[in-house]
N, CA, C and O atoms as a DFTB+ gen file, in Angstrom:
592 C
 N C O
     1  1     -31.028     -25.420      -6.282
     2  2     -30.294     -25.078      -7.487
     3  2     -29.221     -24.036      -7.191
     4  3     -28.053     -24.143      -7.565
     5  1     -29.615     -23.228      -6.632
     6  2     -28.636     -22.275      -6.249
     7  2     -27.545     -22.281      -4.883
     8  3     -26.494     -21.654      -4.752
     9  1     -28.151     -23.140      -4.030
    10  2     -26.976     -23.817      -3.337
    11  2     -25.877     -24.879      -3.702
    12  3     -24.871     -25.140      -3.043
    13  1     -26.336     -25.511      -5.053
    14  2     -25.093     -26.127      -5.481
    15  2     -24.047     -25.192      -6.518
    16  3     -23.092     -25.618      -7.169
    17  1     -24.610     -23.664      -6.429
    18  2     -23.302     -23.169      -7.566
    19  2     -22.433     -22.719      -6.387
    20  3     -22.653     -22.341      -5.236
    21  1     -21.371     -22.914      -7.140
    22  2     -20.007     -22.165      -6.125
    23  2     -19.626     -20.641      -5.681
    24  3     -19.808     -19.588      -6.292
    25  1     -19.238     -20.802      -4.846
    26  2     -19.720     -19.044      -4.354
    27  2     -18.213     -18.204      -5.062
    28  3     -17.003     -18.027      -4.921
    29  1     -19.098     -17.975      -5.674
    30  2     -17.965     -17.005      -6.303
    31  2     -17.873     -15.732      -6.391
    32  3     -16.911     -15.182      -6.929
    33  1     -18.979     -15.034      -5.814
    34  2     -18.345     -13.769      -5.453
    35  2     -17.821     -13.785      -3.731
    36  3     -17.541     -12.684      -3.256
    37  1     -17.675     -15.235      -2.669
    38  2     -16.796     -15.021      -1.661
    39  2     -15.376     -15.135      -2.304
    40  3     -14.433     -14.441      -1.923
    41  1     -15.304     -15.900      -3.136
    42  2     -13.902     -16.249      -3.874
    43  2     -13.266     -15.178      -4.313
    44  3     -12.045     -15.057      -4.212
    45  1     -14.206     -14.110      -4.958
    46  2     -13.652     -12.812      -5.398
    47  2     -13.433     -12.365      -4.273
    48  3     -12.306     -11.870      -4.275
    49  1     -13.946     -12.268      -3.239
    50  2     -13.913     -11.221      -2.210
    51  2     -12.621     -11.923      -1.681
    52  3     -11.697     -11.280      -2.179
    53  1     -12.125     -12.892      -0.941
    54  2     -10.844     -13.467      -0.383
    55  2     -10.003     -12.989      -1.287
    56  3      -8.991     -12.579      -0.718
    57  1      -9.934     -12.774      -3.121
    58  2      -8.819     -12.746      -3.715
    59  2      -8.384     -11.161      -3.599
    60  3      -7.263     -10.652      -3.576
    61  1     -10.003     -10.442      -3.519
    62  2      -9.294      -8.968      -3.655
    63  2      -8.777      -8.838      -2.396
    64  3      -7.625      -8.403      -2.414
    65  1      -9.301      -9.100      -1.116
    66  2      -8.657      -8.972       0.199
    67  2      -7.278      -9.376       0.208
    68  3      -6.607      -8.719       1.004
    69  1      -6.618     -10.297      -0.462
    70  2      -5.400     -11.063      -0.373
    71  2      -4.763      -9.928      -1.056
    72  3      -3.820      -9.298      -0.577
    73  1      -5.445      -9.636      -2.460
    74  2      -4.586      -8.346      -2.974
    75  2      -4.304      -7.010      -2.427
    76  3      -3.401      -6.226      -2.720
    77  1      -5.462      -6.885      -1.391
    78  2      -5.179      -5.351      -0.567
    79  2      -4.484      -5.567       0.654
    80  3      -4.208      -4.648       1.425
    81  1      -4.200      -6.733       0.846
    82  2      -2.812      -7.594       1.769
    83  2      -1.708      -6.945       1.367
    84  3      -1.062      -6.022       1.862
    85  1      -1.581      -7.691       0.217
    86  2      -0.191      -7.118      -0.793
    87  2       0.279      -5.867      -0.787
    88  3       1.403      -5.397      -0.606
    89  1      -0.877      -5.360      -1.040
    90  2      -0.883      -4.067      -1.810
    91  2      -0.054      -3.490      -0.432
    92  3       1.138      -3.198      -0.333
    93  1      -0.968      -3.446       0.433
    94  2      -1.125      -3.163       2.372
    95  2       0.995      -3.293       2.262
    96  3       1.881      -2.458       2.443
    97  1       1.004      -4.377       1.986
    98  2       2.773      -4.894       2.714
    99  2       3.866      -4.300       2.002
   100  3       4.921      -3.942       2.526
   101  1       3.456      -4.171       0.313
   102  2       4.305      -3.529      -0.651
   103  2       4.442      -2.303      -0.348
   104  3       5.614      -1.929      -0.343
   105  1       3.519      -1.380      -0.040
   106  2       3.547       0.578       0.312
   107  2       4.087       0.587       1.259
   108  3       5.042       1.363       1.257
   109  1       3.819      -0.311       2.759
   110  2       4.329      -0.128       4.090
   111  2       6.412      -0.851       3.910
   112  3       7.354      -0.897       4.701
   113  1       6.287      -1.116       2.960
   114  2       7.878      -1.723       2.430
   115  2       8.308      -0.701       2.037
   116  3       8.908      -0.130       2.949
   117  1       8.316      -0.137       1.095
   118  2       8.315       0.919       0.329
   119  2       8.568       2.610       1.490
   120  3       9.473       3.439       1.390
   121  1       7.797       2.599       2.142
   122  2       7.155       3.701       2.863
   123  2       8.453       3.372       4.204
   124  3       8.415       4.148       5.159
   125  1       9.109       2.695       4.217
   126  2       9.989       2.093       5.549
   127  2      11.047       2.390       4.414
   128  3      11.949       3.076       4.896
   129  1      11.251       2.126       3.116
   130  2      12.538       2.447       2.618
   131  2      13.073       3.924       2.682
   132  3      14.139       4.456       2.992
   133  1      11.637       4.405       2.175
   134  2      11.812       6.171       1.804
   135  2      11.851       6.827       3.777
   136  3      12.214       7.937       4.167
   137  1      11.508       6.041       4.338
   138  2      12.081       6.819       5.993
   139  2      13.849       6.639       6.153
   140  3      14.687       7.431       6.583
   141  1      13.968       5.404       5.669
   142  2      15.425       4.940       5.786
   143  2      16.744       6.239       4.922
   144  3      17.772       6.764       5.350
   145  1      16.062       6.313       3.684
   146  2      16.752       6.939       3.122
   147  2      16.394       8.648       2.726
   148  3      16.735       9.323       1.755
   149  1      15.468       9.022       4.072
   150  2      15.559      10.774       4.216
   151  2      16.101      10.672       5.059
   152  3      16.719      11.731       5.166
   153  1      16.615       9.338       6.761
   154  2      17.372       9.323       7.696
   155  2      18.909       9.581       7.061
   156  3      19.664      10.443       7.510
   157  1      19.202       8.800       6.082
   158  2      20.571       8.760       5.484
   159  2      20.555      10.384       4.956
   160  3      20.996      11.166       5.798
   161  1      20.225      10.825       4.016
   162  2      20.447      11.827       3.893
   163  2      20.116      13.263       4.407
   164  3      20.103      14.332       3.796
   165  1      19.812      12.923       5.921
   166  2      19.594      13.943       6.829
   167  2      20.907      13.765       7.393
   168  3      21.606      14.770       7.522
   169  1      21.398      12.520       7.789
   170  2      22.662      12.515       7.993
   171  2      24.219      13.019       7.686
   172  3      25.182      13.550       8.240
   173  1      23.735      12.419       6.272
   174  2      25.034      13.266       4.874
   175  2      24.920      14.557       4.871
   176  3      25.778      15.269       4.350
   177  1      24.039      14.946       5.347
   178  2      23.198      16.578       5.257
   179  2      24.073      17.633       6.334
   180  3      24.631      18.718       6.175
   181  1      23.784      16.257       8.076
   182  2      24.638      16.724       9.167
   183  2      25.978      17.130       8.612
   184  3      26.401      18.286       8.602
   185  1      26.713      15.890       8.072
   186  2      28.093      15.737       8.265
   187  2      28.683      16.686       7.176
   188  3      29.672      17.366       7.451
   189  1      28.185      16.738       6.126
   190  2      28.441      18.113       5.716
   191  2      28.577      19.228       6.035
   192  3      29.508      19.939       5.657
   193  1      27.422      19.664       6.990
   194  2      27.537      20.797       7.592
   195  2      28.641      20.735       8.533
   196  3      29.226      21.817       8.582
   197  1      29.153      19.809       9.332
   198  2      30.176      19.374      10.399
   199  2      31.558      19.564       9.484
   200  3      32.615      20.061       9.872
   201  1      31.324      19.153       8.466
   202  2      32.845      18.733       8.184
   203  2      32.839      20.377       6.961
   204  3      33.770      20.644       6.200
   205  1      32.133      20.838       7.043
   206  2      32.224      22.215       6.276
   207  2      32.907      23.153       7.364
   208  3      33.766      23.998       7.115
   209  1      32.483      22.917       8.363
   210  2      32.912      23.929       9.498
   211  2      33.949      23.665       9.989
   212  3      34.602      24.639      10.364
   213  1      34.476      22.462      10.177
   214  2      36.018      21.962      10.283
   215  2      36.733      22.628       9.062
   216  3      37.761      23.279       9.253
   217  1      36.244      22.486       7.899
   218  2      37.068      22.846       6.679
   219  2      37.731      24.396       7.280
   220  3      38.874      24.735       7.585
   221  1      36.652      24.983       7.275
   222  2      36.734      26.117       7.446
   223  2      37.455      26.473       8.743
   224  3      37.846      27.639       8.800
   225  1      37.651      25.865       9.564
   226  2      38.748      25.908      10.991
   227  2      39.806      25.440      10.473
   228  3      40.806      26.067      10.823
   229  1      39.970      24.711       9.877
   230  2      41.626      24.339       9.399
   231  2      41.755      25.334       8.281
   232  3      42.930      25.662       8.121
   233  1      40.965      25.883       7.506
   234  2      41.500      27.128       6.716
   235  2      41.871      28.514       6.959
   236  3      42.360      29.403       6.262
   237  1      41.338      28.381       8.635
   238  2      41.437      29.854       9.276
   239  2      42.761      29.946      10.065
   240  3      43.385      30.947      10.419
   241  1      43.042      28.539      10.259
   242  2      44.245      28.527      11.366
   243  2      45.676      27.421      10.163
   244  3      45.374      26.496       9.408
   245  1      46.791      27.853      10.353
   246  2      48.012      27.350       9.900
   247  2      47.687      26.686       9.375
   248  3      46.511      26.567       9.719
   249  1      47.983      25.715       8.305
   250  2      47.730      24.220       8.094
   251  2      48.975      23.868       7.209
   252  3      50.052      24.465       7.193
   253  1      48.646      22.900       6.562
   254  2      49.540      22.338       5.715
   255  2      48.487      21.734       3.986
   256  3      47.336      21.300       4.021
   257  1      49.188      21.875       2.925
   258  2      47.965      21.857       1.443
   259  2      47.114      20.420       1.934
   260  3      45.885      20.352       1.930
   261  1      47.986      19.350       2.334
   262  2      47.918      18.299       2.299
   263  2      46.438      18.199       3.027
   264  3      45.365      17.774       2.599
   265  1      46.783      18.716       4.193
   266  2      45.209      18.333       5.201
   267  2      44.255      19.369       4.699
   268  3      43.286      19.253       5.449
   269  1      44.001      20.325       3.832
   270  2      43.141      21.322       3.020
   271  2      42.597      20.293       2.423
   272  3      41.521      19.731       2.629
   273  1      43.586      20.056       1.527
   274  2      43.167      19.220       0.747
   275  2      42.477      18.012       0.438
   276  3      41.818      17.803      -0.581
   277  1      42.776      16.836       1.873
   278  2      42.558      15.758       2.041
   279  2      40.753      16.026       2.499
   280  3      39.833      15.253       2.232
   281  1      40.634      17.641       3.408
   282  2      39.372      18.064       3.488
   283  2      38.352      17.888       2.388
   284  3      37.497      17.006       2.321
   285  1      38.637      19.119       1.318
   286  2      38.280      19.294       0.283
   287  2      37.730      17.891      -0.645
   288  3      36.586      17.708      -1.062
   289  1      38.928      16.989      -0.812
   290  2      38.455      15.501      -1.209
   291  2      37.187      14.648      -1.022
   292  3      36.465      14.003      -1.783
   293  1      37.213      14.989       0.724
   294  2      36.168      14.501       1.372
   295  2      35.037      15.046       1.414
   296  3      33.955      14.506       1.645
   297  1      35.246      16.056       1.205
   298  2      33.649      17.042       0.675
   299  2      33.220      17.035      -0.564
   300  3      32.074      16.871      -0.983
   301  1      34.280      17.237      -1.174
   302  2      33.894      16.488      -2.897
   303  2      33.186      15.220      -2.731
   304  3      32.184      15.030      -3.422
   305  1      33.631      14.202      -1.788
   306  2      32.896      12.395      -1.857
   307  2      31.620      12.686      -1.513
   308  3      30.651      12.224      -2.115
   309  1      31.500      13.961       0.098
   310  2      30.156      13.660       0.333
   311  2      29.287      14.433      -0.438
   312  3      28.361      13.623      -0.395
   313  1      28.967      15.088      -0.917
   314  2      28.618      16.097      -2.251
   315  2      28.219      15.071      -2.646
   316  3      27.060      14.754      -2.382
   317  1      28.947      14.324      -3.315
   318  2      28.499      13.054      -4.623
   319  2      27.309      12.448      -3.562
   320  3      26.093      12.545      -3.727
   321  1      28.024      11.787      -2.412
   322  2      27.044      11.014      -1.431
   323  2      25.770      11.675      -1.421
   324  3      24.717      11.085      -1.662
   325  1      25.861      12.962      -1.130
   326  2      24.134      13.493      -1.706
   327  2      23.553      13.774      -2.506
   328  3      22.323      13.805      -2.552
   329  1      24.423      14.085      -3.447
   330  2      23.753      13.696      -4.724
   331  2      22.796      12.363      -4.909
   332  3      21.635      12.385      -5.317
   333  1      23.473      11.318      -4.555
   334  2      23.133       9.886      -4.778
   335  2      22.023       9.859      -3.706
   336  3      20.932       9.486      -4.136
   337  1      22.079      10.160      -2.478
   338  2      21.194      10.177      -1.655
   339  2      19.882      10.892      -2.203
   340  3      18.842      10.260      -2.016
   341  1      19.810      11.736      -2.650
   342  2      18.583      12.565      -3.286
   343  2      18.155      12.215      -4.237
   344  3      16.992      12.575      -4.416
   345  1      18.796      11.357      -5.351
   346  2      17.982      11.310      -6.368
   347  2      17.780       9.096      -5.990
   348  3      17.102       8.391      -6.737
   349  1      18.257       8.743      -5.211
   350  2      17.582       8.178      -4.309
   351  2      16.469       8.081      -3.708
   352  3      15.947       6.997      -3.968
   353  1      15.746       8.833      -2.891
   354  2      15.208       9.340      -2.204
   355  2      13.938       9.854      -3.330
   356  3      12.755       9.749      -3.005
   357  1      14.320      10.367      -4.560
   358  2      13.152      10.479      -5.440
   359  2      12.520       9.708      -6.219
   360  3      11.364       9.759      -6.639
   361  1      13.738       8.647      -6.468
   362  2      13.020       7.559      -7.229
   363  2      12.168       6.523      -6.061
   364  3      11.188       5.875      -6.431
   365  1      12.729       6.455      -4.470
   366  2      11.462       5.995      -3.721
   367  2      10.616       6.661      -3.796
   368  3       9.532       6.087      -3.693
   369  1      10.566       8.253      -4.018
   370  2       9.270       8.342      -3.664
   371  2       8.283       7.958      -4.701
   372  3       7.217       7.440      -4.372
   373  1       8.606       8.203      -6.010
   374  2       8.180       7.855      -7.325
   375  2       7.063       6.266      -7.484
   376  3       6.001       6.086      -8.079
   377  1       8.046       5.236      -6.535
   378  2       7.649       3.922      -6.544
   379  2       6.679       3.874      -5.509
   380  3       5.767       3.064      -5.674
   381  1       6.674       4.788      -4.145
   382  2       5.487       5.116      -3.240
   383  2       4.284       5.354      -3.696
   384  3       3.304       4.797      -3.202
   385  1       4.167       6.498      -5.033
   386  2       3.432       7.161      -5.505
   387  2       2.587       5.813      -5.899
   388  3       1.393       5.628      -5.663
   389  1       3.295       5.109      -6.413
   390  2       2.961       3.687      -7.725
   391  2       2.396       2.496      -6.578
   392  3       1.629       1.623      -6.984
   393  1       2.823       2.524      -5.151
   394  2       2.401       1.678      -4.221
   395  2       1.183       2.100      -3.400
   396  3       0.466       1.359      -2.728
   397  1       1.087       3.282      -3.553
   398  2      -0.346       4.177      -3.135
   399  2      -1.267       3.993      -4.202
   400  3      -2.420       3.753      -3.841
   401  1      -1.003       4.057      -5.693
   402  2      -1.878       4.111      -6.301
   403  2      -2.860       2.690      -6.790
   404  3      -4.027       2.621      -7.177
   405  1      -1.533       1.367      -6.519
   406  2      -1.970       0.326      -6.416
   407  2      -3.192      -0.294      -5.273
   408  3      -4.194      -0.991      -5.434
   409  1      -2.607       0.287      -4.173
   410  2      -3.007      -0.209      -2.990
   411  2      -4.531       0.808      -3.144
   412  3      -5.626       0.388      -2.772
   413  1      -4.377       1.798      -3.586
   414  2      -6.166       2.390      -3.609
   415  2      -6.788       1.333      -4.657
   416  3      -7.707       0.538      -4.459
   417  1      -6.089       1.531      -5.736
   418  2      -6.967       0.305      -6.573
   419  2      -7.594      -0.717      -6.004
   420  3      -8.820      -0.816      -6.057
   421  1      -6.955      -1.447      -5.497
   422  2      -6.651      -2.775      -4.760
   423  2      -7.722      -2.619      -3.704
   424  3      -8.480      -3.569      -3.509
   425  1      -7.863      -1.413      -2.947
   426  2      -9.124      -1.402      -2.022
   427  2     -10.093      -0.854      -2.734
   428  3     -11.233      -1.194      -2.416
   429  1      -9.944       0.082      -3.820
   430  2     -11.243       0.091      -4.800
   431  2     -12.146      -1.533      -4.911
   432  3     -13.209      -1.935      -4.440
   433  1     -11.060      -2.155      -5.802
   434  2     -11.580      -3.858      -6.277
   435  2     -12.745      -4.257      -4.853
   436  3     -13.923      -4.610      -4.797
   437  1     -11.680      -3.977      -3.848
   438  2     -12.262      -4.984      -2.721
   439  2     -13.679      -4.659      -2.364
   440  3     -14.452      -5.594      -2.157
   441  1     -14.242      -2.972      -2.240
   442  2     -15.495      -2.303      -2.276
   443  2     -16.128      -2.811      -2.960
   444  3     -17.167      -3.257      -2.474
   445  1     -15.906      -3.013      -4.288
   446  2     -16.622      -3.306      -5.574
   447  2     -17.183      -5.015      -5.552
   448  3     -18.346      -5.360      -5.761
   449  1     -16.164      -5.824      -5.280
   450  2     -16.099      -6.962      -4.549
   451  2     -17.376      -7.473      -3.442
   452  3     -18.231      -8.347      -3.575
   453  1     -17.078      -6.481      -2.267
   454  2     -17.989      -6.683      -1.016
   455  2     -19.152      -6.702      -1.629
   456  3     -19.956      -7.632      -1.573
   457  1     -19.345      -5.202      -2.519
   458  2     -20.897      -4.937      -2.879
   459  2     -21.386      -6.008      -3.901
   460  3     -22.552      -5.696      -4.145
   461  1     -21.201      -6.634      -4.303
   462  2     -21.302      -7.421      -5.579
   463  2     -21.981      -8.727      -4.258
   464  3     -23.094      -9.253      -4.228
   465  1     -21.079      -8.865      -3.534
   466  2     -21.077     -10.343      -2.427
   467  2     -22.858     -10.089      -1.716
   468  3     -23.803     -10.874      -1.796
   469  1     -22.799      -8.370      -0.881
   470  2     -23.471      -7.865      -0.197
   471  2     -24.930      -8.057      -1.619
   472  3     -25.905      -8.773      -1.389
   473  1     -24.793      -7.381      -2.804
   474  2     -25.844      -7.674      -3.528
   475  2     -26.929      -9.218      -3.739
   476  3     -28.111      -9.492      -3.532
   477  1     -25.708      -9.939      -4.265
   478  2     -25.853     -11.312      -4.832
   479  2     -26.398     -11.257      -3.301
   480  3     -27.504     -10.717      -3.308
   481  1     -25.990     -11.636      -1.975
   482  2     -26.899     -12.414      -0.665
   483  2     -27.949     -11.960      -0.515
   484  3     -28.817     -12.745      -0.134
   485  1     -28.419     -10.207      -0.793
   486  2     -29.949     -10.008      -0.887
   487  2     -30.681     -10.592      -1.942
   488  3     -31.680     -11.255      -1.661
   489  1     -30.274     -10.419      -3.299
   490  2     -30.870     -11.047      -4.177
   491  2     -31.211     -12.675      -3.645
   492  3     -32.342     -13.115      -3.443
   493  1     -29.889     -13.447      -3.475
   494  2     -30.628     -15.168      -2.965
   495  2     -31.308     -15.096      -1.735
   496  3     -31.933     -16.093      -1.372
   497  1     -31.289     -13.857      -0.871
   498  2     -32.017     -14.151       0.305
   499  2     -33.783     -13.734      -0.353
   500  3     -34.795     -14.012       0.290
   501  1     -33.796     -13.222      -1.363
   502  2     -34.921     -11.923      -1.786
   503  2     -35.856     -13.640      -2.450
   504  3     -36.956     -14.162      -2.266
   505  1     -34.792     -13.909      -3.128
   506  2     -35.658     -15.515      -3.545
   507  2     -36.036     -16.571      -3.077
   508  3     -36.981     -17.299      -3.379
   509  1     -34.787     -16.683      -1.850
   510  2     -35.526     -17.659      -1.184
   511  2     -37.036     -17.549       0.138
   512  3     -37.790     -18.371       0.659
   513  1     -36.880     -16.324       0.197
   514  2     -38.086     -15.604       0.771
   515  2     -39.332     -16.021      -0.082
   516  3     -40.275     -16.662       0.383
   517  1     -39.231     -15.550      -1.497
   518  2     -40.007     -15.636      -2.413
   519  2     -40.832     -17.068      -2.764
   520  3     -41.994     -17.392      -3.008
   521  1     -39.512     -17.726      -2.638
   522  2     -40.042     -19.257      -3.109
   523  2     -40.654     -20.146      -1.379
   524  3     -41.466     -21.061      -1.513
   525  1     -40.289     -19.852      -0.242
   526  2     -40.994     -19.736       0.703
   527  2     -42.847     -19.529       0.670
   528  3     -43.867     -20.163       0.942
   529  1     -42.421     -18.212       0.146
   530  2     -43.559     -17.608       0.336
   531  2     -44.672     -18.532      -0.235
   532  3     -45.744     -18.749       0.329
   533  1     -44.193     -19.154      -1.676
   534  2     -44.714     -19.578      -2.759
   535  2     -45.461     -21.002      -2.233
   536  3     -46.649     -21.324      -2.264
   537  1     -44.075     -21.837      -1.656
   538  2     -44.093     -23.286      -1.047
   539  2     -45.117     -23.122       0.028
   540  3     -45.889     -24.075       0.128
   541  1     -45.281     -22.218       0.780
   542  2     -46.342     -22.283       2.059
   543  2     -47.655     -21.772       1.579
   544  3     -48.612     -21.734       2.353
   545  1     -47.769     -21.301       0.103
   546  2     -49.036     -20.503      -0.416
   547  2     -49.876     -22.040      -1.104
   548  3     -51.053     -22.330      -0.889
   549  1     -48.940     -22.814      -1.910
   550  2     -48.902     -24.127      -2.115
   551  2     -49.482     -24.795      -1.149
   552  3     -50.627     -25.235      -1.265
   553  1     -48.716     -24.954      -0.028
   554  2     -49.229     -25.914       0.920
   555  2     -50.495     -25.135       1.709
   556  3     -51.105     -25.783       2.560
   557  1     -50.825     -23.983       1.477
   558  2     -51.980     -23.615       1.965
   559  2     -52.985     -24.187       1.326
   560  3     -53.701     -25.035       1.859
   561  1     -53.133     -23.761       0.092
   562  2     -54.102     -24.477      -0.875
   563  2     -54.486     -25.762      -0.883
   564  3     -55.637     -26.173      -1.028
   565  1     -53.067     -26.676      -0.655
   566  2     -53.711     -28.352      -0.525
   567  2     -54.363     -28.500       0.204
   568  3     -55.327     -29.248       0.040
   569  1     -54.102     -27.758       1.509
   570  2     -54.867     -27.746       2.813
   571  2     -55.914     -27.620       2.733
   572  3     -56.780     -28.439       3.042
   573  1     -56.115     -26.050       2.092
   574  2     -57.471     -26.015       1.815
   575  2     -58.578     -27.152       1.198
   576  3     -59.515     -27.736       1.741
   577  1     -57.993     -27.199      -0.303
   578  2     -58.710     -28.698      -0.554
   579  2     -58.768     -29.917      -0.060
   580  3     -59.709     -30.603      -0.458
   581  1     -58.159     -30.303       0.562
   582  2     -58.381     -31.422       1.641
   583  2     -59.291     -31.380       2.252
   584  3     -60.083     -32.322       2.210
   585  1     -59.570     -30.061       3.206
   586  2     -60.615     -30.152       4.582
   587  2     -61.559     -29.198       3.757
   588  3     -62.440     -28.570       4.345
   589  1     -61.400     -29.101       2.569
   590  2     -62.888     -28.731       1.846
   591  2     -64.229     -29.808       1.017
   592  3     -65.245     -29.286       0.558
């Protein structure tokens, strides 16, 4: 009787595993974006500092408004560029937070899952022991009456 029902807590267990797959590929996606974009704005970070110190060499020595200026422009762009880079950089981390919290879920389920799988096989192993026990207590008895 119980070998013809369908196993359905392995079924659960493959689906939560498939989901802590996901979960697994979405954070490590995620977690590769937010490296990408503290690289970028470690960068914007450099060139700022680089092109601040140029500013400041062409402001110390002769120049002309034009190349001050054309400086200045460009520090105004990258300014913005980090701006954008940082609040960048927070909304990945925000969605990390949300890919960590999934992915614990997701291996929560799967615990919960195993044990349920790990339960249910003691329980059918606990019965079929039982009904063993029962079938050979049975066939003891006929025995008995037979050669009695």
């Amino acid at each position: 009787m119980t070998s013809q029902r369908k196993p359905i807590w392995k079924i659960l267990c493959s689906k939560s595993e498939s989901e802590v797959t996901k979960a697994k590929t979405i954070f490590e996606t995620i977690r590769l974006r937010r490296v990408e974009a503290a690289s970028r704005k470690l960068k914007l970070q450099n060139m700022a500092h680089e092109y601040t110190q140029k500013l400041n060499d062409v402001l110390k020595k002769a120049h002309t408004k034009h190349e001050a200026s054309n400086y200045r422009q460009f520090m105004v762009q990258l300014q913005k560029l980090l701006v954008f880079a940082d609040s960048d950089l927070k909304q990945i981390e925000l969605e990390l937070g949300v890919a960590r919290k999934n992915l614990v879920n997701a291996e929560n389920e799967n615990m919960k899952s195993q044990k349920l799988l790990a339960r249910h096989s003691s329980k059918i192993s606990a019965q079929k022991a039982k009904s063993d026990s029962k079938e050979s207590e049975s066939l003891n008895i006929i025995q008995y009456n037979i050669n009695s």
